[in-house]
N, C-alpha and C positions, 0 to 999 in steps of 0.2 A: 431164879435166873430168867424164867420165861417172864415174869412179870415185870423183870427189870430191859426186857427186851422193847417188850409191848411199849410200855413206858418213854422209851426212846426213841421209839416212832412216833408217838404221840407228839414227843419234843419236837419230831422234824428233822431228826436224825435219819438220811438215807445209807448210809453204812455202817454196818456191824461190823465189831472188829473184838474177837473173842481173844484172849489173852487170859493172863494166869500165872499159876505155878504152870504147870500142860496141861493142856485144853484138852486136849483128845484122848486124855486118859478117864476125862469126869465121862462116870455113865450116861450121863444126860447130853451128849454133846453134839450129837447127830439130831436129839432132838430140838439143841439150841440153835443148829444150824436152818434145822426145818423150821423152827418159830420165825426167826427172821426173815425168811421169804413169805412165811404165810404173815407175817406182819406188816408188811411190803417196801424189805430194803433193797435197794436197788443192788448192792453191794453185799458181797460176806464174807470178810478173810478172818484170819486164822494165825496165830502167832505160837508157832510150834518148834520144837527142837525136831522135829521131824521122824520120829522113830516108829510113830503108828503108823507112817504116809510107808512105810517100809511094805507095808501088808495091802497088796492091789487091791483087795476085796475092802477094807478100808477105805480108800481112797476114792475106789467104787461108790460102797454108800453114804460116802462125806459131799462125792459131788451130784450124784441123786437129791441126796439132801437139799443143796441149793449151794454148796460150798463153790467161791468166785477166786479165790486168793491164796495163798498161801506164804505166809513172810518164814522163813527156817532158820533158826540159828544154828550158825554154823559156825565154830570160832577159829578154824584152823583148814588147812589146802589139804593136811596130810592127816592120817589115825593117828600118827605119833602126836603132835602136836592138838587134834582136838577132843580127842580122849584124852589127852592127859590133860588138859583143863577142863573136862565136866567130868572126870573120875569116873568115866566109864567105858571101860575094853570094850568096844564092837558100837559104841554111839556112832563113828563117822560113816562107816557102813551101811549100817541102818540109815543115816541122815541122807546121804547122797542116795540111795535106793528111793528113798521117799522123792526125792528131788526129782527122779527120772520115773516115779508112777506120777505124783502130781503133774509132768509136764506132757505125759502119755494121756491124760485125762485132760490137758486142754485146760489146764489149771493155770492162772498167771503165777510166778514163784519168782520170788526176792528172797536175798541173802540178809539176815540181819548180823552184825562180828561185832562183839564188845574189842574194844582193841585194849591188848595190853601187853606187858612187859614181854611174856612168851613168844607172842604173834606181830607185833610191831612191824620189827626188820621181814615178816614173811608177807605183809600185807599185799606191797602189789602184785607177787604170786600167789598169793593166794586169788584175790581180784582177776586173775588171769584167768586161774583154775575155774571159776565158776563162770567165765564168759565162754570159756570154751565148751561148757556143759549147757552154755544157752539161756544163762541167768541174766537179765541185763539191769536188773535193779540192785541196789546195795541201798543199806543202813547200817554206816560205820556210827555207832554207841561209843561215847566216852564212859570210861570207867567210874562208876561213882560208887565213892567209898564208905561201905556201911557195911554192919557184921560183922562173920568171921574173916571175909575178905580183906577187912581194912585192919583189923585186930590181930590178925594172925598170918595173913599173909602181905602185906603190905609190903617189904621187899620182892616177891617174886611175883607180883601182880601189877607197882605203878612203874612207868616207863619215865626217863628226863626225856622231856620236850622236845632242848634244843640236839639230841643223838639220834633222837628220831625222825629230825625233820626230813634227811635226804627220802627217806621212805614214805613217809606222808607226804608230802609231796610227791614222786609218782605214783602212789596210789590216787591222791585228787587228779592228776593230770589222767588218769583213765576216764572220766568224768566228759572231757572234749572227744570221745571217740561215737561219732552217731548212734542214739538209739542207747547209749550208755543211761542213766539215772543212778547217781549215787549221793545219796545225802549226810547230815551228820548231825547229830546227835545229842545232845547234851554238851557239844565240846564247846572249852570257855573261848571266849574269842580272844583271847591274846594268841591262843593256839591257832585260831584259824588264820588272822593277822600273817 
């Protein structure tokens, strides 16, 4: 990892953007975060579901390390709704604790929401929910279908387009609110049309 860091500065790459299955579970992670500053990226985020950011002493030596960033998936406003799509009781808890140590550490933090059949209709409250918590970045993810996602859940996972539109749409129109940034994803453009 470190050599593929090194590497990357080399290219002339000035941000590091660690990513994964979870980053902040691999043992070596504080040290990946540390190689990158001693490599000299100007930049260093982190694409996390958020659960280790739950633990302040974490968070602590993630931004010692040199940690700039933090992007959290978060796929839901509520525990019901985002624990039951990552299948696990007490993730949204953990995710939003992290949210509020990352931004006590002076951390920048973005919301990343794969949007789907579930969360659709909850989107611009959801979008709400994390403006009020002082998020102002969003990456709504279109849903790409592979796996057991596409193989096994494929009805409770893909949304119709045109039933979604009143809610995608006020979710984009949060987008004109000053200081807002919310981007998108993989979505095909007949959808953004």
């Amino acid at each position: 990892i470190e050599a593929e860091i090194r590497a990357g500065r080399a290219r002339g790459a000035t941000r590091l953007v660690l990513s994964g299955g979870e980053p902040t579970v691999h043992p070596g992670f504080l040290s990946a975060v540390e190689a990158g500053r001693a490599a000299g990226y100007r930049w260093v985020q982190v694409i996390t579901n958020g659960r280790m950011c739950s633990y302040p002493r974490f968070v602590e030596r993630a931004t010692a390390a040199g940690l700039d960033e933090a992007t959290v998936s978060i796929h839901g406003h509520t525990p019901e709704l985002h624990d039951g799509l990552v299948g696990v009781p007490g993730a949204f808890a953990q995710a939003i604790a992290g949210v509020r140590n990352l931004q006590r550490a002076g951390r920048v933090v973005s919301v990343d929401v794969v949007v789907c059949k579930p969360n659709v209709r909850h989107l611009p409250d959801l979008l709400r929910f994390f403006l009020s918590l002082g998020v102002r970045e969003f990456d709504l993810l279109h849903l790409v279908p592979f796996g057991r996602g596409f193989d096994e859940h494929r009805a409770e996972l893909f949304y119709d387009h045109a039933e979604a539109q009143p809610w995608i749409l006020e979710a984009l129109a949060l987008a004109r609110t000053p200081g807002v940034h919310l981007w998108t994803n993989r979505w095909p453009a007949p959808l953004l049309e």
